[in-house]
C-alpha positions in Angstrom: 90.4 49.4 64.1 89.1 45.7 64.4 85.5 46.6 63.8 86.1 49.1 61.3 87.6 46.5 58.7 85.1 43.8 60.0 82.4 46.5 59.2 84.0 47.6 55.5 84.2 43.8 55.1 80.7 42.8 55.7 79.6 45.9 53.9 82.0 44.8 51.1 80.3 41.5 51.2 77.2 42.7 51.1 77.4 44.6 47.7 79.0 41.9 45.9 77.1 39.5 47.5 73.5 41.3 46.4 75.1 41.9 42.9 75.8 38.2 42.4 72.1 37.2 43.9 70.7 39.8 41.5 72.6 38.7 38.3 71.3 35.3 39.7 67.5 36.1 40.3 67.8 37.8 36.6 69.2 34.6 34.8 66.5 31.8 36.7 63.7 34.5 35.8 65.0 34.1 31.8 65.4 30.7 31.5 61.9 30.4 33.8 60.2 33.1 30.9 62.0 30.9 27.8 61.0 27.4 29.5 57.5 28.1 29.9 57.7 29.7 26.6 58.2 25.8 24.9 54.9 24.5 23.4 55.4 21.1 25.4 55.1 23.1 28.4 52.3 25.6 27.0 50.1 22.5 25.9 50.4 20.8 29.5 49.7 23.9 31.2 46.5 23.6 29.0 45.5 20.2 29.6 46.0 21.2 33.1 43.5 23.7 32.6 41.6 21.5 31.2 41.6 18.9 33.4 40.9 21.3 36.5 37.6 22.7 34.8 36.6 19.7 34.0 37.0 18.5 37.9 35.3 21.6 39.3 32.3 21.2 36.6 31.9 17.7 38.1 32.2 18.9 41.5 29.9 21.9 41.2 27.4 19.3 39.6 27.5 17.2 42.4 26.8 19.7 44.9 24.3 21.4 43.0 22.4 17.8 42.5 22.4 17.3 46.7 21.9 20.9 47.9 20.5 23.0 45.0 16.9 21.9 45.3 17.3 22.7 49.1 18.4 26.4 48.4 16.0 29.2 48.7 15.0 30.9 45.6 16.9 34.2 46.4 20.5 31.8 46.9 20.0 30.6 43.4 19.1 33.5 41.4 22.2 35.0 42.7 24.8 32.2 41.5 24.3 31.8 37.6 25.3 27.9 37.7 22.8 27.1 40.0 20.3 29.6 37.9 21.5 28.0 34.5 20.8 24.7 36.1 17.3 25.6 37.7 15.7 26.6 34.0 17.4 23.7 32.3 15.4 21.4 35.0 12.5 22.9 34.5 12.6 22.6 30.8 14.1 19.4 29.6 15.2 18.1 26.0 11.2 16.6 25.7 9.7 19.8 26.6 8.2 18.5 29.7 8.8 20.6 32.8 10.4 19.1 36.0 9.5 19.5 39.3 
């Protein structure tokens, strides 16, 4: 008899207890969806953008400038930054060609 009302207990427990979390989970998933809503938070999530494709630019530059010359014709053609960035070598702002 013990372990049938421990068992209608936990079971009890449990219901309630996963009603509640839902309910829960529901109401941080609102106020997350309204919050990120709020232009302050739209306009840093831009500038954060922002900032990160500015970083990866610099850092794609920088690689490109110590290993793209090294790369094999058939690497480069494939990857369109590195392509972009072999024809804009070769043809400056002066119209003279590089290497």
């Amino acid at each position: 008899m013990r372990k049938l009302t421990f068992l209608a207990g936990l079971a009890l427990g449990y219901v309630l207890g996963t009603r509640a979390g839902r309910e829960r989970y529901e109401q941080l998933r609102k106020t997350a969806r309204d919050l990120s809503q709020t232009p302050a938070v739209q306009n840093a999530t831009r500038s954060a953008k922002d900032a990160a494709g500015n970083a990866a630019g610099k850092a794609a530059d920088a690689v490109a400038g110590r290993v793209g010359d090294k790369l094999p014709a058939s690497v480069t053609d494939r990857v369109p930054y590195l392509r972009e960035r072999t024809a804009a070598a070769k043809n400056d702002a002066w119209g003279s060609t590089g290497k």
